[in-house]
C-alpha positions in Angstrom: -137.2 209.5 46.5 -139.2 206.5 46.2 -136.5 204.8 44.8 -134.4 205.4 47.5 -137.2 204.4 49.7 -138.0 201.0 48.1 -134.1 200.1 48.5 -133.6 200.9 52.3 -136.6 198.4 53.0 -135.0 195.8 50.4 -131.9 195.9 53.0 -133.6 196.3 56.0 -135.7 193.0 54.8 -132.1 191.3 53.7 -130.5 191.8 57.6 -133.3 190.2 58.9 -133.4 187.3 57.2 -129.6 186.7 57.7 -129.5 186.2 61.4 -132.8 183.5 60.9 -131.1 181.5 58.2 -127.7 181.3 60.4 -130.0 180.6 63.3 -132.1 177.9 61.0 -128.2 176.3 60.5 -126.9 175.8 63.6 -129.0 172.7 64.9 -128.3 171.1 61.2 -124.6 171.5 61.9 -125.0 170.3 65.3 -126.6 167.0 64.4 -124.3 166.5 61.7 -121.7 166.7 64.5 -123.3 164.1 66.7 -124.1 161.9 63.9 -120.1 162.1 63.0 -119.3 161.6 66.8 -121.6 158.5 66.9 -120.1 157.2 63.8 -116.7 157.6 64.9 -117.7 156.1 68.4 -119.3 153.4 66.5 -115.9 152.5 64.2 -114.0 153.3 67.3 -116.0 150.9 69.3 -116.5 147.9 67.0 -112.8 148.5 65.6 -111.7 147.4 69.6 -114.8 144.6 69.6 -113.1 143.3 66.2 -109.4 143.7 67.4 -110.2 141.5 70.4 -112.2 139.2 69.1 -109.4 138.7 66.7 -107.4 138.3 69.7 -109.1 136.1 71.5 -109.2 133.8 68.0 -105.9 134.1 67.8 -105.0 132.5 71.3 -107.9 129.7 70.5 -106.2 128.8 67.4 -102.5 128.5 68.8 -104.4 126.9 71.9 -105.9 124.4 69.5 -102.6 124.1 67.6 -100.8 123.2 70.7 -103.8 120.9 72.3 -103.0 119.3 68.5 -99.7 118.9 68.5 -99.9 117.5 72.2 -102.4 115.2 71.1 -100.2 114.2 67.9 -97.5 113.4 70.7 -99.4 111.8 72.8 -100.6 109.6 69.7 -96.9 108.8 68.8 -96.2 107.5 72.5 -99.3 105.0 72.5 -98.5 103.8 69.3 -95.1 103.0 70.6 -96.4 101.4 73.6 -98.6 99.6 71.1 -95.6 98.1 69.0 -93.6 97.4 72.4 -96.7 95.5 73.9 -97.3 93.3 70.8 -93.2 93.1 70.6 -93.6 91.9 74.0 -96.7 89.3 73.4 -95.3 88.1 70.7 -92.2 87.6 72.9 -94.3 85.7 75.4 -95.6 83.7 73.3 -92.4 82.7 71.7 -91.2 81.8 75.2 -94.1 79.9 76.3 -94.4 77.9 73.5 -90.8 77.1 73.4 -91.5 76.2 77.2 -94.4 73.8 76.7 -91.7 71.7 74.1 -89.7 72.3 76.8 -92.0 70.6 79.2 -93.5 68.3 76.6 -89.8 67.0 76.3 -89.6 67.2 80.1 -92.4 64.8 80.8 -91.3 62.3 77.9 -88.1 62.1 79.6 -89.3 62.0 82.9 -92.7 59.3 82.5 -91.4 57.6 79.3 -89.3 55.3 78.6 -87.9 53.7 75.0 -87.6 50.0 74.8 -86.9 48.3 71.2 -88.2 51.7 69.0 -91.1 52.0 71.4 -91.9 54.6 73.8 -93.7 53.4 77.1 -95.2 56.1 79.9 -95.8 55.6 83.1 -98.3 57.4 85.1 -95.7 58.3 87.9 -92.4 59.1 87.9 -89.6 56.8 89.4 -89.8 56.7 92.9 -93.1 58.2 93.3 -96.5 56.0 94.3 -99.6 56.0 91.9 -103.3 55.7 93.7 -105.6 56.6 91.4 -105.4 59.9 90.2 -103.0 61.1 92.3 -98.5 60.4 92.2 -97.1 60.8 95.7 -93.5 60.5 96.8 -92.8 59.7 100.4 -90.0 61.4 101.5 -88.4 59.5 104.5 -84.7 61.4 105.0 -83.0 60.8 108.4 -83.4 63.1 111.4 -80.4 65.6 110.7 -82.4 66.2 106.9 -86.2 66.1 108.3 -87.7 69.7 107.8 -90.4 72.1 109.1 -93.6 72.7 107.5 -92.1 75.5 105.3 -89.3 73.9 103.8 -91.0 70.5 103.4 -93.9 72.3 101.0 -90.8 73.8 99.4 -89.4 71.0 98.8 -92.4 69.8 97.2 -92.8 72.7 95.1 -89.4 72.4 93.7 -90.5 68.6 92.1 -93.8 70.6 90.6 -96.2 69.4 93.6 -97.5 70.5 96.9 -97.9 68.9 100.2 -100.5 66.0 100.0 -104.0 67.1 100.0 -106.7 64.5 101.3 -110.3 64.4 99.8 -111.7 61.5 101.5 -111.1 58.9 103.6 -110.4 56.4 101.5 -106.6 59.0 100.4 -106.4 59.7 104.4 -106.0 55.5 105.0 -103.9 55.4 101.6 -101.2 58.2 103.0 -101.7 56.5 106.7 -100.6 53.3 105.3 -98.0 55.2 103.8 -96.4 57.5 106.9 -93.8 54.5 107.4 -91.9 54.5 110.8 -94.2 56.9 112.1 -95.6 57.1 116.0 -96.3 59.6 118.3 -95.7 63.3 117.5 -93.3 61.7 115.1 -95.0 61.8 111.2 -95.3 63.1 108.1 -96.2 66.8 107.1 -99.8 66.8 104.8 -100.8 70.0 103.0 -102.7 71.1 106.3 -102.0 74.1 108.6 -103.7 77.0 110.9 -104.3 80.2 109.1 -106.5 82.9 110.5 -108.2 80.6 113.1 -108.9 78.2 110.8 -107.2 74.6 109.7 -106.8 75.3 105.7 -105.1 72.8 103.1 -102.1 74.5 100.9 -105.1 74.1 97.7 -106.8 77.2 99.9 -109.8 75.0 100.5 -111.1 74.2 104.2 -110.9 71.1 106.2 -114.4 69.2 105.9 -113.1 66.1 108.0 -115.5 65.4 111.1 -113.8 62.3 112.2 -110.7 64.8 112.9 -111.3 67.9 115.5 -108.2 69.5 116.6 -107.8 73.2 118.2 -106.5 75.8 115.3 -103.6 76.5 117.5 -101.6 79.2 116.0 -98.4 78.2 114.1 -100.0 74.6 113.9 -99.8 72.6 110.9 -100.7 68.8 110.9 -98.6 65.2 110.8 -100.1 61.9 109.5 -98.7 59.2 111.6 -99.3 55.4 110.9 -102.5 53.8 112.0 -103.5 56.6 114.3 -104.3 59.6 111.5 -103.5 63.2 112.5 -101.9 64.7 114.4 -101.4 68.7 115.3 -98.1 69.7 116.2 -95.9 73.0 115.9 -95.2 73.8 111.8 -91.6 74.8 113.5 -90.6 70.9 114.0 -88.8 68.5 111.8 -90.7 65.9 110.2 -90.7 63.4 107.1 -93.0 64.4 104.5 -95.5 63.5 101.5 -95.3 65.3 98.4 -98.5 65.2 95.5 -99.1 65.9 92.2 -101.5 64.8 89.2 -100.7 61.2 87.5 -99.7 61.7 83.7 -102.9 61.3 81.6 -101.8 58.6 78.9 
């Protein structure tokens, strides 16, 4: 009997500590499950941040590879620029040089002259005037082959000079002297004309002469006539002219 007894309390004692181990369990089980849920979010979550950061790498390097190969382009076209510019100076420089023998040969032929093995230069050419520092050619063509201010400095230009330019008076009586058959309105065109409201030589400097006050009449430019100095008359009329240039340093 007491046998019996001692076994039917073993089992009773057995049930009840079955339900409080399974009951002792279940939060273990539980956190193991959140634990594995958190670790899976967490290799599910840094797996994307990973992927897309590769991504975003990705693109940067191609953009970089592209920004390079644009830049290695863009390198290739200034370096060809670079040769065609120094193909070009040097080009320049071949014609200019060529140009100044050119001219050097020019002004021998034009000022010199050879007489018995020897070359002689003048400090004019033929048919223009010296005065000190200065060549002028008087150009005194009939009436039908007299021209207007224009085509007079034109003119001038085309023989490497301009209209005459007067610095003082002692070049304003020279070129006076000089306006042969010359009276009235009738004269020669000087380097001297209206622009912007103001009398201004063809040098782009302005006129300093006091002794001579005329109006800056638009579409004015100004004559020298013999013994009686300037005079201010439409650019538009047809007049002899003076040409000017440097004398030949020798």
């Amino acid at each position: 009997v007491k046998v019996h007894s001692q076994t039917s309390e073993q089992t009773a004692d057995t049930n009840d500590k079955k339900p409080h181990t399974l009951t002792q369990s279940i939060p273990t089980i539980a956190v193991s499950w959140v634990i594995l849920f958190v670790i899976l979010a967490l290799d599910i979550y840094f797996t994307s941040v990973i992927s897309e950061n590769n991504t975003k790498l990705t693109e940067e390097n191609q953009n970089l590879k592209t920004r390079n190969q644009e830049l290695e382009t863009r390198n290739q076209e200034l370096e060809t620029q670079r040769n065609n510019l120094t193909q070009q100076i040097e080009k320049k420089e071949t014609e200019w040089n060529e140009l100044n023998v050119t001219r050097a040969q020019w002004t021998i032929d034009a000022y010199c002259s050879i007489e018995e093995n020897q070359t002689h230069c003048n400090v004019c050419q033929d048919g223009w005037l010296n005065n000190t520092s200065s060549c002028y050619a008087i150009n005194n063509p009939g009436l039908n082959e007299q021209k207007n201010w224009r085509e007079a400095q034109e003119n001038c230009r085309g023989k490497g000079s301009d209209l005459v330019v007067i610095v003082d008076k002692k070049e304003k009586k020279y070129v006076s002297d000089h306006s042969w058959e010359s009276s009235g309105t009738r004269g020669y065109w000087i380097g001297l004309r209206v622009e912007d409201g103001r009398w201004k030589w063809v040098d782009g400097s302005d006129l300093t002469e006091e002794s001579w006050i005329e109006p800056p009449e638009k579409d004015h430019c100004a004559i020298s006539v013999k013994h009686r100095g300037w005079k201010s008359v439409s650019c538009s009329e047809r007049n002899r002219w003076i040409c000017e240039k440097a004398a030949l340093s020798v």
